[in-house]
C-alpha positions as CSV (number, residue, x, y, z in Angstrom):
1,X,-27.4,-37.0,-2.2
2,X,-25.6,-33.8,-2.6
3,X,-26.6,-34.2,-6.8
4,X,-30.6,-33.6,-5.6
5,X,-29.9,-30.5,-4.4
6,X,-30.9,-27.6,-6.8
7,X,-29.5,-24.9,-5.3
8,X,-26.0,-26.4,-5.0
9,X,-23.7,-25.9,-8.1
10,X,-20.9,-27.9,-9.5
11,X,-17.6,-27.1,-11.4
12,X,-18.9,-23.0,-10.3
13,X,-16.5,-20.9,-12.2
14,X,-14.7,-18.4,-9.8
15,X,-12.8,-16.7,-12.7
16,X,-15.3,-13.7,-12.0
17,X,-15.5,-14.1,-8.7
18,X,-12.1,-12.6,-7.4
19,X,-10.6,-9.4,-8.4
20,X,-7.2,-10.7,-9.6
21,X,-9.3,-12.7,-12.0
22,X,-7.2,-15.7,-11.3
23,X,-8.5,-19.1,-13.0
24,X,-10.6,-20.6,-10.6
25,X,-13.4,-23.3,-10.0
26,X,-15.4,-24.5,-7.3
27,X,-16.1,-27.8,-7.1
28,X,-19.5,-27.0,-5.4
29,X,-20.7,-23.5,-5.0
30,X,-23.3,-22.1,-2.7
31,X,-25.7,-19.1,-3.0
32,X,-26.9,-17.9,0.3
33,X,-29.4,-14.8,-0.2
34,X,-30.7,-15.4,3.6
35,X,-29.6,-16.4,6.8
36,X,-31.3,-19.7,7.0
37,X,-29.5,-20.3,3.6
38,X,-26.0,-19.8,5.5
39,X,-26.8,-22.5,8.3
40,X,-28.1,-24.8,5.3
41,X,-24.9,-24.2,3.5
42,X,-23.2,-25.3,6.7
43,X,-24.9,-28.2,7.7
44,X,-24.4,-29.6,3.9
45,X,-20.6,-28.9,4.4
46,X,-21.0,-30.6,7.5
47,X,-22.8,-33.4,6.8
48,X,-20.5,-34.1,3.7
49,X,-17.0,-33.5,6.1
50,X,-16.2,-31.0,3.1
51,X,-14.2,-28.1,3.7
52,X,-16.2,-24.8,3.4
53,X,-14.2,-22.0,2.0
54,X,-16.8,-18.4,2.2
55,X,-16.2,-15.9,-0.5
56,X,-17.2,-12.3,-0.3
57,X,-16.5,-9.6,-2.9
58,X,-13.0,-11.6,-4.0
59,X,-11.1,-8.8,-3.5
60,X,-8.3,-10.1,-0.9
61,X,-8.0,-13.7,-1.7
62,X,-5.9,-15.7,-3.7
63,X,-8.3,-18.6,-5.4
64,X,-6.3,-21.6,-6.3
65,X,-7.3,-23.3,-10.1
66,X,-9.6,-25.5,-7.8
67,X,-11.0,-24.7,-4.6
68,X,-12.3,-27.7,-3.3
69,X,-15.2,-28.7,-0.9
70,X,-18.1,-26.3,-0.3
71,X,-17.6,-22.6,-1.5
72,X,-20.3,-20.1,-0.1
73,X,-21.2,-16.7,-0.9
74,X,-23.5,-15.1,1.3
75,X,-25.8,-12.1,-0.2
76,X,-27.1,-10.8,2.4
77,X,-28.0,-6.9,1.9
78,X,-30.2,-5.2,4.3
79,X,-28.8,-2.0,6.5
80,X,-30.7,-0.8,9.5
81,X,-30.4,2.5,10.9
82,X,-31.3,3.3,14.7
83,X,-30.8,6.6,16.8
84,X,-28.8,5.9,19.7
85,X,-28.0,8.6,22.8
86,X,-25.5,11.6,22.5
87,X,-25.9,11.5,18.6
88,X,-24.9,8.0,18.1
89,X,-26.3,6.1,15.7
90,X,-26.2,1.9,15.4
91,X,-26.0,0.4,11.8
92,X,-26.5,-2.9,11.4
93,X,-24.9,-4.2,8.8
94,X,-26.1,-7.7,6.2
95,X,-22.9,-9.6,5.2
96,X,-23.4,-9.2,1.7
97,X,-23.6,-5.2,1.5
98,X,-20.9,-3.7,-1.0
99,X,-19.1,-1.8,1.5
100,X,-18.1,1.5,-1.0
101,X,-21.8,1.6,-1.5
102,X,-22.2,1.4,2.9
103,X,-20.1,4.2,3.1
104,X,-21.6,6.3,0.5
105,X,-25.3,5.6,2.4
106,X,-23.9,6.5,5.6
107,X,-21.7,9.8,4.7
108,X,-25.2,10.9,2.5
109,X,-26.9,10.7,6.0
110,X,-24.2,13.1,7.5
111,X,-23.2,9.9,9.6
112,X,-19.6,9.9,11.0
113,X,-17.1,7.4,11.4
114,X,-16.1,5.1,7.9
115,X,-15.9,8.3,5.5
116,X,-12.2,7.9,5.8
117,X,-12.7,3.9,4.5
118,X,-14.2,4.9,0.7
119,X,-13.3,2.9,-1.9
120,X,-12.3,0.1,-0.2
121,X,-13.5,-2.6,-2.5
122,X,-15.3,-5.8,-1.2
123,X,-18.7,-6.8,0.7
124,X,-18.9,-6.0,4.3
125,X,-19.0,-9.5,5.8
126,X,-15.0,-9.3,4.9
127,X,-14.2,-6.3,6.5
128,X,-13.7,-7.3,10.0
129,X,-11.6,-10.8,9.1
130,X,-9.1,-7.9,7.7
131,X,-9.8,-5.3,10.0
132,X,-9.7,-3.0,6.9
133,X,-8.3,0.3,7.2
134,X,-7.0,3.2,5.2
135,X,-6.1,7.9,6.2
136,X,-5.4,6.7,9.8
137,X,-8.9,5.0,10.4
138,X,-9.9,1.0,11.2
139,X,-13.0,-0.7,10.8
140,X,-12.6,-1.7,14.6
141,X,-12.5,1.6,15.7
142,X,-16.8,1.7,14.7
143,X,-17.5,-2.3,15.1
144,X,-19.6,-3.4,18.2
145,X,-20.2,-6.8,16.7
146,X,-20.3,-9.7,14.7
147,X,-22.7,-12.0,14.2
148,X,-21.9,-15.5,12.4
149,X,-23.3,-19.2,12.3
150,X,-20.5,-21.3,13.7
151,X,-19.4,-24.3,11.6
152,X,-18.3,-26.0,14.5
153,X,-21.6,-26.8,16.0
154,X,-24.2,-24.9,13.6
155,X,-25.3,-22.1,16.1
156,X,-25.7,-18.7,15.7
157,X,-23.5,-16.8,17.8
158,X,-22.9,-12.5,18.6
159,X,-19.2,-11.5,19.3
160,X,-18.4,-8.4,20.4
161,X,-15.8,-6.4,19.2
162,X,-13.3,-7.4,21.9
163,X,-13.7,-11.3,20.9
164,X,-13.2,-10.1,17.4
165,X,-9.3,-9.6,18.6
166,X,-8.8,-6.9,15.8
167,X,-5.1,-6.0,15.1
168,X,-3.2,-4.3,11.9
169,X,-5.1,-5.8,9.1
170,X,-5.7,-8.9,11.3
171,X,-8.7,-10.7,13.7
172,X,-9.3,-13.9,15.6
173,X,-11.3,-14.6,11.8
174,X,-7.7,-14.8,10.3
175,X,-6.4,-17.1,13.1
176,X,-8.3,-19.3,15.7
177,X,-11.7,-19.0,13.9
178,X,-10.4,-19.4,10.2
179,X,-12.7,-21.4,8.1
180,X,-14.7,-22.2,11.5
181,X,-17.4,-19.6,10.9
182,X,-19.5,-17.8,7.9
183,X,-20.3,-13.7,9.3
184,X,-23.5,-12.5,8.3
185,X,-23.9,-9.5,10.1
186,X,-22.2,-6.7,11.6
187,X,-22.8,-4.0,14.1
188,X,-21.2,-0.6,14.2
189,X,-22.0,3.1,15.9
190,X,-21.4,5.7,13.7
191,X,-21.9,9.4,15.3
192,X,-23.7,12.5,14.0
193,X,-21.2,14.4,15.4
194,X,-18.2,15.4,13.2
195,X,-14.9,13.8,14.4
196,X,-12.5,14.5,11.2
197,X,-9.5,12.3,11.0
198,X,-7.2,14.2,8.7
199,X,-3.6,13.1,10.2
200,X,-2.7,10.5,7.6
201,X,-0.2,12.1,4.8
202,X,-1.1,14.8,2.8
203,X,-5.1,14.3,3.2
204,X,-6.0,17.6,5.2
205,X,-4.5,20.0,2.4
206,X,-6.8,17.7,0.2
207,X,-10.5,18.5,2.0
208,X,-11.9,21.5,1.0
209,X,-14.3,21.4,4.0
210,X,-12.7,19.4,7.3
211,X,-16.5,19.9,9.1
212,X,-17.9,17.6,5.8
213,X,-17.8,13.9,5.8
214,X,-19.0,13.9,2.6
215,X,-16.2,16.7,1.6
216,X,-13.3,13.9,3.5
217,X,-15.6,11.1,1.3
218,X,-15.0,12.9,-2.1
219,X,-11.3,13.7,-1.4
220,X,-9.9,10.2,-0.3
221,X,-11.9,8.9,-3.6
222,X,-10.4,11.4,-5.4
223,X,-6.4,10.2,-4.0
224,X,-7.5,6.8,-4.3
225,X,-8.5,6.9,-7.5
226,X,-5.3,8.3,-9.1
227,X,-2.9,6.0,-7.6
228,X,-4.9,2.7,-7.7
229,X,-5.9,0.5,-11.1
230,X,-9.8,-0.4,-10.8
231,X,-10.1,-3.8,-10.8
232,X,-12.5,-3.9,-13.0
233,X,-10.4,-2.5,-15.6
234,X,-6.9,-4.2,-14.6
235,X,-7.2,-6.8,-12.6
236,X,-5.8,-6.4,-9.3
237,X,-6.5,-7.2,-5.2
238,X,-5.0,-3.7,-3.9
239,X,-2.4,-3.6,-1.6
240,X,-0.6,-6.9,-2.1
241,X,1.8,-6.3,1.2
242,X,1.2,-5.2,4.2
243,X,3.0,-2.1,6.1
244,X,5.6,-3.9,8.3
245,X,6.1,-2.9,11.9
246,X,9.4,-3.5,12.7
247,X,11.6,-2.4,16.3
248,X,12.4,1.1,17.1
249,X,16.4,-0.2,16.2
250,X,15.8,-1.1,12.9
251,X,13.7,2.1,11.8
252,X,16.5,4.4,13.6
253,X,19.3,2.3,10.9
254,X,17.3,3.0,8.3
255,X,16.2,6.7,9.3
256,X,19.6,7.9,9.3
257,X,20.4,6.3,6.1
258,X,17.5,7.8,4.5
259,X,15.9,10.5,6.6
260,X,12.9,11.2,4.3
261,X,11.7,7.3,5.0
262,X,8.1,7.5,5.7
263,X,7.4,5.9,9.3
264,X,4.8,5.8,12.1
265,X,5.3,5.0,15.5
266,X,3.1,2.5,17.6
267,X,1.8,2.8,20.6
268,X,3.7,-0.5,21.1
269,X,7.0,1.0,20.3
270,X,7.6,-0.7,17.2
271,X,7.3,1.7,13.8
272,X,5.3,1.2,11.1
273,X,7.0,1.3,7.7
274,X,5.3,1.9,4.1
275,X,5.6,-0.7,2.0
276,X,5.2,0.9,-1.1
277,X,8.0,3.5,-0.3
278,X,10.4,0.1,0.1
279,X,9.7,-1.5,-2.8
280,X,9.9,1.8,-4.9
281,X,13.2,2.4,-3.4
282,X,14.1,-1.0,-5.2
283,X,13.3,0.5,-8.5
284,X,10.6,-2.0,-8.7
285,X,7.7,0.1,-9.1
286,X,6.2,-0.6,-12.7
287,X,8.3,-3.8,-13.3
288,X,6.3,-6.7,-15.0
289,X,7.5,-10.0,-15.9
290,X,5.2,-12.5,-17.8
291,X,1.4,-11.8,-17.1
292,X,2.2,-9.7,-14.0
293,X,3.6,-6.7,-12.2
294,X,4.0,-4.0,-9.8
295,X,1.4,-1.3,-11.1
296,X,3.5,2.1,-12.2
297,X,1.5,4.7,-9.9
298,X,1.4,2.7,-6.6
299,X,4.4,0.1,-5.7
300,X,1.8,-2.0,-3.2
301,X,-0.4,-2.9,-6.2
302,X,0.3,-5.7,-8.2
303,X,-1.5,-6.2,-11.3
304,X,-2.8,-9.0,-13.5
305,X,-3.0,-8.5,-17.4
306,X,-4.1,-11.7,-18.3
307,X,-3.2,-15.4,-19.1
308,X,-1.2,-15.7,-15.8
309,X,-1.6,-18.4,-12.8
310,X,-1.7,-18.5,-9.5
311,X,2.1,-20.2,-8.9
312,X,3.2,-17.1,-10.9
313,X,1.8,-14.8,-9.2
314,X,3.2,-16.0,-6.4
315,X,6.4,-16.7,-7.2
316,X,6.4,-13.0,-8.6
317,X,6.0,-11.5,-5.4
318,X,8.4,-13.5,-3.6
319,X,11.6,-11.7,-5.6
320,X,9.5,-8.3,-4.8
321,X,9.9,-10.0,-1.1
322,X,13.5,-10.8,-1.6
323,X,14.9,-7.7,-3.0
324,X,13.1,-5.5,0.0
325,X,14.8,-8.3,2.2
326,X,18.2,-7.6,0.6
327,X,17.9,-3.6,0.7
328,X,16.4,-3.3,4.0
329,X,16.3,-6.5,5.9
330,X,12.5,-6.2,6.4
331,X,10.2,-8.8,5.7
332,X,7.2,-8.0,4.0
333,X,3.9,-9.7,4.3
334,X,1.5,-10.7,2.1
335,X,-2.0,-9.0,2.6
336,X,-4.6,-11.0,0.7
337,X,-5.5,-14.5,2.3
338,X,-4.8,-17.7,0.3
339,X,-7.4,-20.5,-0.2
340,X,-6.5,-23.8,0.1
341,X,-6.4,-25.8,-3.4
342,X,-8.8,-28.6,-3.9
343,X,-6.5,-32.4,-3.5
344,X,-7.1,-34.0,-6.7
C-alpha cells in the first residue's frame, strides 16, 4: 500500500514550492534526489493510475489549491564538463541544478553560450519544456539533448534537440509529451570561443567589455534586476504573457498608428510584439486589484502580495487580456503552465 511507503508524503504543502506562493497541496509528494528515484516515482504513479504532475523550481506554474495524484520533484544536481574539438565544450546538465547558479559556473569558466540567460529563475530540468530565453538568446540554440524516464512505458530514453521540437517559449514537453515524461538530464555545448550576442534593446551600450561573458553576465543581472520584483521578496512567476507574433498586416496597422511600437520580425514573416509595451499603453502598468497586480517597473510581471487565490489571479489577467484585446486586437498568451486541480 501506497501508506508503507516512507518516502512518499501526503497533504505536501506546495505553498513554498511555487514562486507566486499560491495556496497549494499535494496530495502525495515525491522526493527524487537520484535517477533510480525518478523511475520509482513513476512506476508508483503508475501502478496507482495517478496522475503525476513534476515540479521544478515553481517558477512558471500555476498550482491549483490541490494538485492531485503524484507530485514529483526531482533533485538531481551534478554538472559535467568535457572538452570537445574546435573549443567546444559538452555540459551535461542533472535536472535538479538551479539554473542562475549553471550559468554563473559556466561564464566563471570563460564558457560561452547561456551568459545572455542570467537570472532566469528555476532548476534546469524546466528549461527546455519552455525553451527559456531572454537579450536575443534561447536555451535551444546550446541544447543537444534530453534525457527523461518515459511514463508511458518506464524507459529511459535520449532525445535530441530536434525531437525536442523547440519553438518561442514552447517544446513537444508542452504538447505531445505533457505529463508523459519526468527530464533528468540535459546536454548542451557551450564554446570557449567568444560569440557576443548584444542585438537585443539597449544591452550593447550596457557591457563595458563585449569580449567578456562574464562582463554580458554582470550587465543583463544588472537590467534584470531593476525592472523585475525578486520573488523571494514579492511573490511573482516573471513574465506572465508571452510576446505575441502576429502577421506582417497587423504590425504595419499598428506601426503607423504608433511608430515607436517595439517589434521584431520573424524569419517566418510574422512580427514579434512586446507585451509589456501593450499593456503599458493601456495604462495598466502598476494597477492592482485585491491581492494582485501588474508590478510598477515591468508591465509583463504580475505580482502577488498575499492572501489571494488562484481563480483571482486568473480572473485578474484575463481583463489585462481584454483590454490589450480591445486596444490592439492582439491576443496575449499566458506564459506560465497551469496544473490540473485535484477532483475532489
Amino acid at each position: 500500500m501506497p501508506d508503507s511507503i516512507p518516502e512518499l508524503q501526503a497533504d505536501h504543502d506546495l505553498g513554498h514550492a511555487n514562486t507566486l506562493a499560491l495556496p497549494s497541496r499535494a496530495e502525495r509528494f515525491w522526493l527524487a534526489r537520484r535517477e533510480c528515484d525518478v523511475v520509482r516515482g513513476v512506476e508508483l504513479a503508475n501502478r496507482h493510475d495517478w496522475d503525476l504532475t513534476v515540479l521544478g523550481g515553481g517558477s512558471n506554474v500555476l498550482l491549483p489549491p490541490v494538485v492531485g495524484g503524484l507530485t514529483l520533484r526531482a533533485e538531481l544536481d551534478d554538472v559535467s564538463f568535457m572538452a570537445g574539438e574546435g573549443g567546444a565544450v559538452h555540459v551535461e546538465v542533472g535536472a535538479g541544478v538551479n539554473w542562475h547558479a549553471l550559468v554563473q559556473r559556466c561564464v566563471a569558466r570563460e564558457l560561452w553560450g547561456i551568459e545572455n540567460l542570467a537570472l532566469i529563475p528555476g532548476l534546469a530540468g524546466a528549461a527546455p519544456i519552455q525553451n527559456i530565453g531572454a537579450y536575443g538568446v534561447e536555451i535551444g540554440d546550446v541544447l543537444d539533448w534530453v534525457e527523461l524516464v518515459d511514463r508511458r512505458d518506464g524507459q529511459r530514453r535520449q532525445l535530441r534537440r530536434e525531437a525536442c521540437e523547440l519553438g518561442y517559449r514552447d517544446s513537444v514537453f508542452k504538447r505531445e509529451l505533457a505529463n508523459q515524461v519526468v527530464i533528468t538530464r540535459l546536454g548542451l555545448t557551450l564554446s570557449t570561443r567568444p560569440s557576443p550576442k548584444l542585438g537585443y534593446g539597449a544591452l550593447g551600450d550596457r557591457v563595458a567589455d563585449p569580449s567578456s561573458a562574464q562582463a554580458i553576465f554582470e550587465a543583463i543581472c544588472a537590467i534584470r534586476r531593476e525592472k523585475l520584483p525578486d520573488p523571494l521578496v514579492t511573490p511573482n512567476a516573471g513574465s506572465f504573457f508571452k510576446n505575441p507574433l502576429v502577421s506582417r498586416s497587423l504590425a504595419d496597422r499598428l506601426l503607423s498608428a504608433a511608430p515607436s511600437m517595439p517589434h521584431y520580425p520573424q524569419p517566418d514573416g510574422r512580427v514579434k510584439l512586446a507585451a509589456g509595451w501593450l499593456i503599458d499603453q493601456c495604462g495598466l502598468r502598476g494597477f492592482r486589484e485585491g491581492a494582485f497586480g501588474i508590478h510598477d517597473r515591468q508591465a509583463l510581471v504580475l505580482v502577488h502580495f498575499g492572501g489571494g487565490s488562484l481563480e483571482e489571479l486568473l480572473s485578474f489577467s484575463e481583463r489585462i487580456v481584454g483590454a490589450v484585446r480591445a486596444a490592439f486586437g492582439v491576443v496575449l498568451e499566458r506564459e506560465p503552465r497551469g496544473i490540473q486541480t485535484a477532483a475532489l
